[in-house]
VOGU-911211 format. One record per residue: residue in three letters; x, y, z of N, C-alpha, C in turn. Coordinates in pm, 1 decimal, always signed. Layout:
BEGIN
<rec ALA; <X; Y; Z>; <X; Y; Z>; <X; Y; Z>>
...
This chain:
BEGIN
<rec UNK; <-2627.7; -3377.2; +2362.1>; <-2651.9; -3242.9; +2313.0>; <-2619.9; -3138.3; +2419.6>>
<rec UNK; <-2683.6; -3132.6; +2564.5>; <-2652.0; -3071.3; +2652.3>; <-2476.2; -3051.6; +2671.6>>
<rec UNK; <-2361.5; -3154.2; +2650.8>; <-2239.7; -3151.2; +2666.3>; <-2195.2; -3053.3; +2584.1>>
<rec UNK; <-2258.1; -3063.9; +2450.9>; <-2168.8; -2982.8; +2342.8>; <-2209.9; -2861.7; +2383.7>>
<rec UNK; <-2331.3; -2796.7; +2421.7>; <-2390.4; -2676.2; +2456.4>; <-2302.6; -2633.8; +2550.6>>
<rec UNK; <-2318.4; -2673.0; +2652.7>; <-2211.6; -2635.3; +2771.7>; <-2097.4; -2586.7; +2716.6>>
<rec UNK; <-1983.3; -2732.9; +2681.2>; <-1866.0; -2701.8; +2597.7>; <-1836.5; -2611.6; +2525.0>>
<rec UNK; <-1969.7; -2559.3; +2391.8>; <-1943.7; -2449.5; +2341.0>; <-1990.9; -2286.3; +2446.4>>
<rec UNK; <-2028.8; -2345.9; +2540.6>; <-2067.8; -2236.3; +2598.0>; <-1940.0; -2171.1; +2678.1>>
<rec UNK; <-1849.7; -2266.6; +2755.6>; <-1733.5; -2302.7; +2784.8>; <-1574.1; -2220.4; +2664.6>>
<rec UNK; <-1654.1; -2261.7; +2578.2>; <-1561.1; -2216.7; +2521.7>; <-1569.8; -2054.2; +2424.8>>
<rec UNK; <-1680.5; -2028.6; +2421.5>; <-1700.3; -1878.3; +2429.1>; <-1653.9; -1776.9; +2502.9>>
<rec UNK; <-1701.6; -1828.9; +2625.1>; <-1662.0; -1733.8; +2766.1>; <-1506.6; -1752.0; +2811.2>>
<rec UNK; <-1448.2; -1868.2; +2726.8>; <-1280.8; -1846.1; +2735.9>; <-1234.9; -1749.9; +2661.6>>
<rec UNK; <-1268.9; -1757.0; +2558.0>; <-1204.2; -1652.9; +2446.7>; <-1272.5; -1557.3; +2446.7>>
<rec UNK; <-1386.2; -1487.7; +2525.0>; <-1438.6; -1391.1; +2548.6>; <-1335.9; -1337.6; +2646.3>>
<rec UNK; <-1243.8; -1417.4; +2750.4>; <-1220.4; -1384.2; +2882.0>; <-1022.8; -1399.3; +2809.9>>
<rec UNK; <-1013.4; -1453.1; +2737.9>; <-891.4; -1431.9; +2667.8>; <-860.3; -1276.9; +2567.5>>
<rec UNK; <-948.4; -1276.0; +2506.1>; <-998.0; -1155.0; +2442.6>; <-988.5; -1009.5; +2549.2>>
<rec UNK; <-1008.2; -1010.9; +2662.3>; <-1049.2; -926.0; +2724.7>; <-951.8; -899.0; +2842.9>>
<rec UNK; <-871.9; -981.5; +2850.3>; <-765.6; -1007.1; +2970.7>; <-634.4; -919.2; +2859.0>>
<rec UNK; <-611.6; -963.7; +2775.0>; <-538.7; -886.5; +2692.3>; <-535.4; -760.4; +2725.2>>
<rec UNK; <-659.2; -705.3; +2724.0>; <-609.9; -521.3; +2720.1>; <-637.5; -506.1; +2843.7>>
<rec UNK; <-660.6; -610.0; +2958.3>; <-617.3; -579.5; +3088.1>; <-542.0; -590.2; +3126.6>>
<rec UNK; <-458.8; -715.1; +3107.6>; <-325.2; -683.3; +3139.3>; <-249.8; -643.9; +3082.8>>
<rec UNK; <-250.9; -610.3; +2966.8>; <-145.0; -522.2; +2892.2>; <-56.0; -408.5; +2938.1>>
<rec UNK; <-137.2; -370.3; +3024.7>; <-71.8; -192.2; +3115.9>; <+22.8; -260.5; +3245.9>>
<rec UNK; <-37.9; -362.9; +3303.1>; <+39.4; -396.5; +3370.8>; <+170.7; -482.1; +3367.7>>
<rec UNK; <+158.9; -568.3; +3260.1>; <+275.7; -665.6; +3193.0>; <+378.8; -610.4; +3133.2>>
<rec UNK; <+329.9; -541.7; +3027.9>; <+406.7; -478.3; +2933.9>; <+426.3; -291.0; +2965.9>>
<rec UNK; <+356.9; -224.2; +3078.4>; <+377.4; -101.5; +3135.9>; <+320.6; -35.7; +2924.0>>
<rec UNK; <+246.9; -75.3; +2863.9>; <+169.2; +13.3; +2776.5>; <+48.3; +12.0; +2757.5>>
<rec UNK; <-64.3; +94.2; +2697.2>; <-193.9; +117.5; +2741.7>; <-272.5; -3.0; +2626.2>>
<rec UNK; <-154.6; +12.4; +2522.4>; <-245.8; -122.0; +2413.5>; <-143.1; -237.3; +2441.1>>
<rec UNK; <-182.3; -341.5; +2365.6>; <-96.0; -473.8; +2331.4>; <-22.0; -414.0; +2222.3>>
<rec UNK; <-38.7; -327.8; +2130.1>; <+15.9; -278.6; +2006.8>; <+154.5; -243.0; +2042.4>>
<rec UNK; <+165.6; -192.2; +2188.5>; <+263.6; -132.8; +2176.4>; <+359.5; -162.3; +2251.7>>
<rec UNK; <+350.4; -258.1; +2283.4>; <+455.8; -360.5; +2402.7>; <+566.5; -358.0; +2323.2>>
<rec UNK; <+712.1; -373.1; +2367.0>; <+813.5; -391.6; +2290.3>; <+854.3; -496.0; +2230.9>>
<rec UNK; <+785.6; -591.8; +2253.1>; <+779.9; -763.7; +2193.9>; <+639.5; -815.8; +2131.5>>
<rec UNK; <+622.0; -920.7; +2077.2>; <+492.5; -929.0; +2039.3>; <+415.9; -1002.6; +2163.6>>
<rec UNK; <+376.9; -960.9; +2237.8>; <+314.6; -974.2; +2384.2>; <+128.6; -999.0; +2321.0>>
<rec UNK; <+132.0; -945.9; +2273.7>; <-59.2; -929.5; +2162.7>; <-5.4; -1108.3; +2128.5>>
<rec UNK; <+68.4; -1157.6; +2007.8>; <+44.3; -1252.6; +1946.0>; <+75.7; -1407.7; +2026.9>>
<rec UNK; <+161.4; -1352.6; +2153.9>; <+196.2; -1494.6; +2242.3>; <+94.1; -1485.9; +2333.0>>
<rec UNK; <+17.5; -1394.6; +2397.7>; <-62.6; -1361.3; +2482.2>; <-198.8; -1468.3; +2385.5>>
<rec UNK; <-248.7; -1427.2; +2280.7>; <-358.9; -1510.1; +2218.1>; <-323.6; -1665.8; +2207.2>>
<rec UNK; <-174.2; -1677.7; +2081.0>; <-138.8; -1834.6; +2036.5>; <-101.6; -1921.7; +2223.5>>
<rec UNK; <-82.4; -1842.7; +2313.5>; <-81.6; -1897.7; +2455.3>; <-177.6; -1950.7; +2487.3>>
<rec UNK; <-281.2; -1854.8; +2475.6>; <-394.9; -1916.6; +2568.5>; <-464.2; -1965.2; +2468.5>>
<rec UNK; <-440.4; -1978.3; +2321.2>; <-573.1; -2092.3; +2253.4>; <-497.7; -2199.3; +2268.5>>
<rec UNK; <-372.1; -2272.7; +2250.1>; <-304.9; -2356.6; +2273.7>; <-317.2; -2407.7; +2423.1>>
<rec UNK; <-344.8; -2330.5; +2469.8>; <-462.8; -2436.4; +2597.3>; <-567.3; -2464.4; +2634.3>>
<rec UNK; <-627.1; -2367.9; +2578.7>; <-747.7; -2347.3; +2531.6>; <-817.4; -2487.9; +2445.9>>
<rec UNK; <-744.6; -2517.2; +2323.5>; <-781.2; -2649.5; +2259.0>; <-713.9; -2749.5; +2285.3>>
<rec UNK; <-673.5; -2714.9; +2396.3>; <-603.1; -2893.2; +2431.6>; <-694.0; -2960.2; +2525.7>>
<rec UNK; <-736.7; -2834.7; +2603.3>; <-859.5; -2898.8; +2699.1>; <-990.9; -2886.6; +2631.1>>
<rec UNK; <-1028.2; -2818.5; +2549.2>; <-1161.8; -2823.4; +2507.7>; <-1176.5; -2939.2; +2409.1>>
<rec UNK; <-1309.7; -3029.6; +2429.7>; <-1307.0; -3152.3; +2294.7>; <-1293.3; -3101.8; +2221.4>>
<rec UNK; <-1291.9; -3179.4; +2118.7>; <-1241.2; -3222.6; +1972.2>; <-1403.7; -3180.3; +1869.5>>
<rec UNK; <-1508.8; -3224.9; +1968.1>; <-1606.5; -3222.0; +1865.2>; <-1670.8; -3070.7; +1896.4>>
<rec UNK; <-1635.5; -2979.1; +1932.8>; <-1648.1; -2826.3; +1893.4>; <-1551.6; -2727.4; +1813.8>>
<rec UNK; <-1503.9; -2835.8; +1724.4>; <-1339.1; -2771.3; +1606.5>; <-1386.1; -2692.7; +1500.8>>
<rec UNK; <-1535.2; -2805.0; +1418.7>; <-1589.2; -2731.2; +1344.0>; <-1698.1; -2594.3; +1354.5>>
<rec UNK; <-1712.6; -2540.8; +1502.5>; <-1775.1; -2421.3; +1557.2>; <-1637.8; -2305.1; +1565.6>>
<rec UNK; <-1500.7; -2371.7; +1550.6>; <-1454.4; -2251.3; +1560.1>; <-1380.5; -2105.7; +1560.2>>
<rec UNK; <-1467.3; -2083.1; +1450.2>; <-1486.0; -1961.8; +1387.7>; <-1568.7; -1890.4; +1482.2>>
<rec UNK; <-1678.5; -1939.8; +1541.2>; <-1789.8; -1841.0; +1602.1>; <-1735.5; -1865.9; +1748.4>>
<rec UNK; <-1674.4; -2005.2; +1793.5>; <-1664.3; -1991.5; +1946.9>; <-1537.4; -1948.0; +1965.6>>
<rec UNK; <-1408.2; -1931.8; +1870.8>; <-1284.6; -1849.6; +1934.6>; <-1276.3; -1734.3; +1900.0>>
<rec UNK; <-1263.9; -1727.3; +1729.3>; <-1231.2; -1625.7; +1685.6>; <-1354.2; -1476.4; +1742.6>>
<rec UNK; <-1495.5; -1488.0; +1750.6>; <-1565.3; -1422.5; +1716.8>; <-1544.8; -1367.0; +1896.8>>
<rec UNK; <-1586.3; -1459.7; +2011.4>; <-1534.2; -1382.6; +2137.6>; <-1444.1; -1317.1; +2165.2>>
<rec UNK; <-1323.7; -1330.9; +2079.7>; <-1203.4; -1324.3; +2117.2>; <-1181.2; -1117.5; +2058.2>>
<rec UNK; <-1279.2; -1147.2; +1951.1>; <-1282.8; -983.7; +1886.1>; <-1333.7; -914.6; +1990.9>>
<rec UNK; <-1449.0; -939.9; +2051.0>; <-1572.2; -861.4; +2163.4>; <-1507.9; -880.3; +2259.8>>
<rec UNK; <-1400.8; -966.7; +2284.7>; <-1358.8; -921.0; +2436.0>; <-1232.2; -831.4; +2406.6>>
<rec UNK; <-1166.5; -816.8; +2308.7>; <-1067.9; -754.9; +2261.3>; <-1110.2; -603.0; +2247.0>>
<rec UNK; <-1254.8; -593.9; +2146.3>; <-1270.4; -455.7; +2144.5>; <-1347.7; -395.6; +2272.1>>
<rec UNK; <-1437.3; -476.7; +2355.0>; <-1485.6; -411.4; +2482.7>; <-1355.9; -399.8; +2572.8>>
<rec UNK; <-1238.1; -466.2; +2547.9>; <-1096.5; -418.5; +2662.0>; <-1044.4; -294.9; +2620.9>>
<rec UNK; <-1045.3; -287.1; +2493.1>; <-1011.4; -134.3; +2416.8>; <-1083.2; +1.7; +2449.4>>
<rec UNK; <-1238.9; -44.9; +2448.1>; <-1313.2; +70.0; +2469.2>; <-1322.7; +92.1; +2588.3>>
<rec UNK; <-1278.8; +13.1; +2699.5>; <-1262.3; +85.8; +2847.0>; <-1143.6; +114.0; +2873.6>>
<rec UNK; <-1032.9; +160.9; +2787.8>; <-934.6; +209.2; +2793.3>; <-913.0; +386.2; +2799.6>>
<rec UNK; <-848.6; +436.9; +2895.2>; <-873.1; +584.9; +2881.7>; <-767.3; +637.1; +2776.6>>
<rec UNK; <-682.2; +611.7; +2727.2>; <-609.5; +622.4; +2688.1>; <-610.3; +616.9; +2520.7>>
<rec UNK; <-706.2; +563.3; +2473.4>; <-733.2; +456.5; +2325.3>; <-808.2; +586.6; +2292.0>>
<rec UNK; <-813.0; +617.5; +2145.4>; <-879.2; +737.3; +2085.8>; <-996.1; +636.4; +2031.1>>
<rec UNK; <-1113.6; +638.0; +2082.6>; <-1194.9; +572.9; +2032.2>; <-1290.9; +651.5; +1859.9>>
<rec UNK; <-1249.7; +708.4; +1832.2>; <-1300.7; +770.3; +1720.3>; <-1263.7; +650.3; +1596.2>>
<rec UNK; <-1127.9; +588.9; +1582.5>; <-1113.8; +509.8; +1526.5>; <-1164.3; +370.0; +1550.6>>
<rec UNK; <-1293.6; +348.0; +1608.6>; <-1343.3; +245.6; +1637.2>; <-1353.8; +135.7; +1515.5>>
<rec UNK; <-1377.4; +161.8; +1404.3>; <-1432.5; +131.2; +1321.5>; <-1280.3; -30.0; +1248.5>>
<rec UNK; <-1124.3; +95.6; +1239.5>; <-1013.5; +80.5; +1177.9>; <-985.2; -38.5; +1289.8>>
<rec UNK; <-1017.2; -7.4; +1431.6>; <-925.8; -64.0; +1540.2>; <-1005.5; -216.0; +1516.0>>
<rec UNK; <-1147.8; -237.9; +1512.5>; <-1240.7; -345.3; +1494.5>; <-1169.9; -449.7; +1395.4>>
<rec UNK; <-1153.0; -361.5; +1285.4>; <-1097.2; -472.0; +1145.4>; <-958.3; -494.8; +1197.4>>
<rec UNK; <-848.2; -398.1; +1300.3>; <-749.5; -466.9; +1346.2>; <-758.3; -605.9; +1454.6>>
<rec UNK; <-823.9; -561.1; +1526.0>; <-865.0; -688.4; +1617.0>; <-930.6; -836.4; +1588.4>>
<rec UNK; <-979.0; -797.8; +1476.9>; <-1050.4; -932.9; +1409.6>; <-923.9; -979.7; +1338.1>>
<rec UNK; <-870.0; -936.2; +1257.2>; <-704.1; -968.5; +1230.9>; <-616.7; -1045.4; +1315.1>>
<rec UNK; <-587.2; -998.3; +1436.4>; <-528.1; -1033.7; +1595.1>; <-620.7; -1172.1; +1621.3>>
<rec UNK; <-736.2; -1151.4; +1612.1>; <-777.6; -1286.6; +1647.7>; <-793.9; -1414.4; +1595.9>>
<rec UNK; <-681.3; -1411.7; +1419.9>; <-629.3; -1515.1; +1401.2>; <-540.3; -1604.6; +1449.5>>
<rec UNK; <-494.9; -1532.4; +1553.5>; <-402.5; -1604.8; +1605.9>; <-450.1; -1688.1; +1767.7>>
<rec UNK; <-590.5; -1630.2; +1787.7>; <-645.6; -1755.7; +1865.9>; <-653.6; -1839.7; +1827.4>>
<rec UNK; <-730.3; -1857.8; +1701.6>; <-779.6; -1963.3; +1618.2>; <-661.7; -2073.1; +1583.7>>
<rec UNK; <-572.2; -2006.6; +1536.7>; <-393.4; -2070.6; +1487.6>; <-399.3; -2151.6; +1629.8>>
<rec UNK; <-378.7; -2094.0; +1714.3>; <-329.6; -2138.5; +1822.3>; <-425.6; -2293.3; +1891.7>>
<rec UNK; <-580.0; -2231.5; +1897.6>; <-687.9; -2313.9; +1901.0>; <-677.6; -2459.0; +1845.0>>
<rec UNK; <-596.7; -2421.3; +1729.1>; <-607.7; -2570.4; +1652.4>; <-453.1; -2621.1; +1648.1>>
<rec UNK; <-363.2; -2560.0; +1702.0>; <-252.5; -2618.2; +1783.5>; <-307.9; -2688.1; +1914.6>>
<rec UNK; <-357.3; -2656.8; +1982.9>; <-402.3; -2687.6; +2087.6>; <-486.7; -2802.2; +2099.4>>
<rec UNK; <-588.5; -2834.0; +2007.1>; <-615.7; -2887.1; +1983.8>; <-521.1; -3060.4; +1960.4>>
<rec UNK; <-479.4; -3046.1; +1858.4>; <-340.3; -3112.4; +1781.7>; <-257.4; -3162.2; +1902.2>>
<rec UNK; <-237.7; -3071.7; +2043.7>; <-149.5; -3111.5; +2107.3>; <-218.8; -3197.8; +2244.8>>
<rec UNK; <-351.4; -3134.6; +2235.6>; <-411.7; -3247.2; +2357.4>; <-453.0; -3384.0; +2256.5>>
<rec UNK; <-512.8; -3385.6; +2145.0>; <-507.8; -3536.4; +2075.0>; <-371.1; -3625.1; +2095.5>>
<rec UNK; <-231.4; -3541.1; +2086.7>; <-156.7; -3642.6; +2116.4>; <-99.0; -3643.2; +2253.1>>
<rec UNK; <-164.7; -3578.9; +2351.2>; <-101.4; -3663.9; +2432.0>; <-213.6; -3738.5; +2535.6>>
<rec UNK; <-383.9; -3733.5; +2459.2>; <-459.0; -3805.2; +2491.4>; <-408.2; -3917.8; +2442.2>>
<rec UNK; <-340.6; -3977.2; +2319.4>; <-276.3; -4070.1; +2261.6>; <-185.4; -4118.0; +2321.3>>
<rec UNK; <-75.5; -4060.3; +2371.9>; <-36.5; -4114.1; +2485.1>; <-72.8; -4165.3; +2571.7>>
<rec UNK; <-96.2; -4116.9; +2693.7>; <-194.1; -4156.8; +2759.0>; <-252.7; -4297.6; +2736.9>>
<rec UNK; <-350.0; -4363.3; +2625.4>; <-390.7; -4424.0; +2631.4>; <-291.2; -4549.5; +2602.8>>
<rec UNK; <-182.3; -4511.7; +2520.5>; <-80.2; -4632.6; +2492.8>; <-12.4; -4691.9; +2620.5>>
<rec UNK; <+11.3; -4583.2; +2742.6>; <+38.9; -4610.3; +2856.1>; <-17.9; -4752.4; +2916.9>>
<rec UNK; <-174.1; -4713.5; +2920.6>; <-262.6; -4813.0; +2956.3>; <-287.9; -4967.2; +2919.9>>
């Protein structure tokens, strides 16, 4: 019980810290103040990146948590990177929220790629042996 706690605890504070690295580095990667506005989709490889490693290293038996451990950090670190932005008109807080929860399908997508891709090459691995 203690493992899975951890693990999901583990895996909150990734996608809290994935979520939130986004609109930090965004100004510096892409030289714009959102992910919105990068000239490539920098927002959707930046998330399907890091859940796709994200679930390759995290077990297998926190898959069915996540909804609450990727997707849901991944919004709060997304919209607390937004709201310390000087630049972001925060009046539209409300519009930008339902955009970001949107955006953070593609942790999840990615999450369960990731997933998918550490099972097989834990599978490997073991055929080696």
């Amino acid at each position: 019980m203690e493992r899975k706690l951890l693990a999901a605890a583990a895996c909150f504070g990734y996608f809290f810290l994935v979520g939130l690295g986004l609109w930090v580095a965004s100004p510096w990667i892409t030289a714009a103040f959102e992910p919105g506005d990068a000239p490539y989709a920098f927002e959707a490889w930046w998330l399907i990146g890091f859940a796709l490693l994200g679930g390759a290293l995290l077990p297998k038996s926190i898959a069915r948590y996540a909804v609450g451990l990727v997707w849901l950090p991944c919004v709060i670190g997304q919209f607390m990177g937004m709201m310390n932005q000087p630049k972001v008109d925060h009046g539209w807080w409300q519009l930008w929220l339902v955009s970001l929860s949107a955006k953070s399908i593609y942790a999840v997508i990615g999450f369960f790629g990731g997933m998918a891709l550490g099972q097989i090459v834990r599978m490997l691995r073991e055929r080696r042996r």
